[in-house]
TORBAGU-314411 format. One record per residue: residue in three letters; x, y, z of N, C-alpha, C, O in turn. Coordinates in steps of 0.05 Angstrom, whole numbers, padded with zeros to 5 digits, always signed. Layout:
! TORBAGU-314411
AlaXYZXYZXYZXYZ ...
! end
This chain:
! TORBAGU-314411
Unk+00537-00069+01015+00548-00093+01003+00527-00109+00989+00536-00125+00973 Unk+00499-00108+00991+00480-00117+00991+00473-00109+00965+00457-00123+00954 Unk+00482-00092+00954+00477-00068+00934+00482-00079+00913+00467-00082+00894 Unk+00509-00087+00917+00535-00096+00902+00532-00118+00885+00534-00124+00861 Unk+00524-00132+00916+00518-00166+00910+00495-00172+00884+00495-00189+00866 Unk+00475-00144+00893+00458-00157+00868+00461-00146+00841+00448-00153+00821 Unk+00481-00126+00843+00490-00115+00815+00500-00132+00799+00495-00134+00775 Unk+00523-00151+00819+00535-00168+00803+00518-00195+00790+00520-00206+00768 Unk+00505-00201+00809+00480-00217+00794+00467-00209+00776+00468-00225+00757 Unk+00454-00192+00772+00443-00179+00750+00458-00180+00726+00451-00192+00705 Unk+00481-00165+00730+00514-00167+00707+00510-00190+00695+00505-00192+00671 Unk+00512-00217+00715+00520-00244+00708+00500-00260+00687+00504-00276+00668 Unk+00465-00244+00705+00450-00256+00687+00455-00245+00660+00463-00259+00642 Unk+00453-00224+00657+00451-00208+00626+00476-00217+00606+00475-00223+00582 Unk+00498-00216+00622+00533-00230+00609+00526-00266+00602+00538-00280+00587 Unk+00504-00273+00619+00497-00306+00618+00494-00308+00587+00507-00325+00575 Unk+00478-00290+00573+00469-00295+00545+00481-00276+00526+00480-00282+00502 Unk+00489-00261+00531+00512-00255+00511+00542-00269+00509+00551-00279+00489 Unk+00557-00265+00538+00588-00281+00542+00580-00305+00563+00587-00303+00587 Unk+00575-00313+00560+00586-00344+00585+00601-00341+00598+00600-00335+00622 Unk+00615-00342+00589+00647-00347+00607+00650-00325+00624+00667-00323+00641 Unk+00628-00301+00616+00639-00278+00629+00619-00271+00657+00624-00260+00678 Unk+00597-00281+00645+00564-00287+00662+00577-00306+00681+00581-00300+00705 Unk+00581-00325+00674+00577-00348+00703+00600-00326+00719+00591-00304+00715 Unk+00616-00324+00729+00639-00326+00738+00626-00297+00757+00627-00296+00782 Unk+00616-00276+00741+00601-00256+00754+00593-00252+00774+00598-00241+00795 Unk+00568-00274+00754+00544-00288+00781+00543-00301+00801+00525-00300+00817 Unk+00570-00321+00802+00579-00334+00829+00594-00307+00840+00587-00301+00863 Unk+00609-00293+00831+00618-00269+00855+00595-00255+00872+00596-00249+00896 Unk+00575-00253+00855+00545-00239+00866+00539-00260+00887+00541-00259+00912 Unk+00534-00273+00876+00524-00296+00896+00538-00304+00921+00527-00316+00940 Unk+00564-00297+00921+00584-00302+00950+00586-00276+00964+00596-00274+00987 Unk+00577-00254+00949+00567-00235+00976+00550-00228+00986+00549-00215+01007 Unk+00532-00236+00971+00505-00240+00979+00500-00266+01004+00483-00268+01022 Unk+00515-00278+00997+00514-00309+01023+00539-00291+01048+00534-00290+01072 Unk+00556-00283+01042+00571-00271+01061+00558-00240+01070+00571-00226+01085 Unk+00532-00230+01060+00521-00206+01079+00505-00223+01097+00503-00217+01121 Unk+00486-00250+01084+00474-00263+01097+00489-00265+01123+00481-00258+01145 Unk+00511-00277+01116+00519-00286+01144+00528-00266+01163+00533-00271+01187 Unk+00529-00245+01152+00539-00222+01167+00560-00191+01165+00559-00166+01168 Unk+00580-00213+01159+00602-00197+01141+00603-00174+01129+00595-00175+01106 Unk+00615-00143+01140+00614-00124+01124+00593-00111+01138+00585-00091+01127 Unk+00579-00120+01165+00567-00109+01179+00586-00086+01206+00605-00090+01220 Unk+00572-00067+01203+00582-00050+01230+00579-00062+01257+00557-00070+01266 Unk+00609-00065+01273+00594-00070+01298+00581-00051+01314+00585-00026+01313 Unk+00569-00061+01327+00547-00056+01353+00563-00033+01363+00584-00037+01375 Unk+00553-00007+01359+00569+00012+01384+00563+00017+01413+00543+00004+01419 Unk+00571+00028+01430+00570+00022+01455+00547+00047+01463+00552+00069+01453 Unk+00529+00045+01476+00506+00058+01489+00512+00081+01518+00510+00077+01542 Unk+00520+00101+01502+00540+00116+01530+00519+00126+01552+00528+00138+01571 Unk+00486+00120+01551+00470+00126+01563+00473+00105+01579+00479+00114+01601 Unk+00471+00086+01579+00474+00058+01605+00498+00058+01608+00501+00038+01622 Unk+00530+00072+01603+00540+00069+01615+00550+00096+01640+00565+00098+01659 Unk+00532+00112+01627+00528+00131+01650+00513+00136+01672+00516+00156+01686 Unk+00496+00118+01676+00487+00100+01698+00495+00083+01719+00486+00079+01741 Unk+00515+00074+01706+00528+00056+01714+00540+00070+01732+00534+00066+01756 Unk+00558+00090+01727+00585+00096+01746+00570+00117+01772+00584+00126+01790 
! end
């Protein structure tokens, strides 16, 4: 997702000076998944460690 995020930034900058209208709008999409991988989002959860739980029993 990380990938993504900065493709579309990139897009936005380069669309900034040729289209406007087409750049900004881009670049805030880049920029909101880029703040939402920050925060986590689109991450795998944690799988479970079948070595400690075979210990266990």
């Amino acid at each position: 997702m990380i990938g993504v995020a900065i493709a579309f930034i990139l897009v936005g900058i380069m669309f900034l000076f040729i289209v406007p209208w087409v750049g900004i709008p881009v670049g805030i999409v880049g920029l909101l998944l880029a703040i939402l991988w920050l925060a986590g989002f689109g991450r795998r959860a944690v799988g479970r460690d079948d070595a400690v739980d075979r210990h266990r029993a």
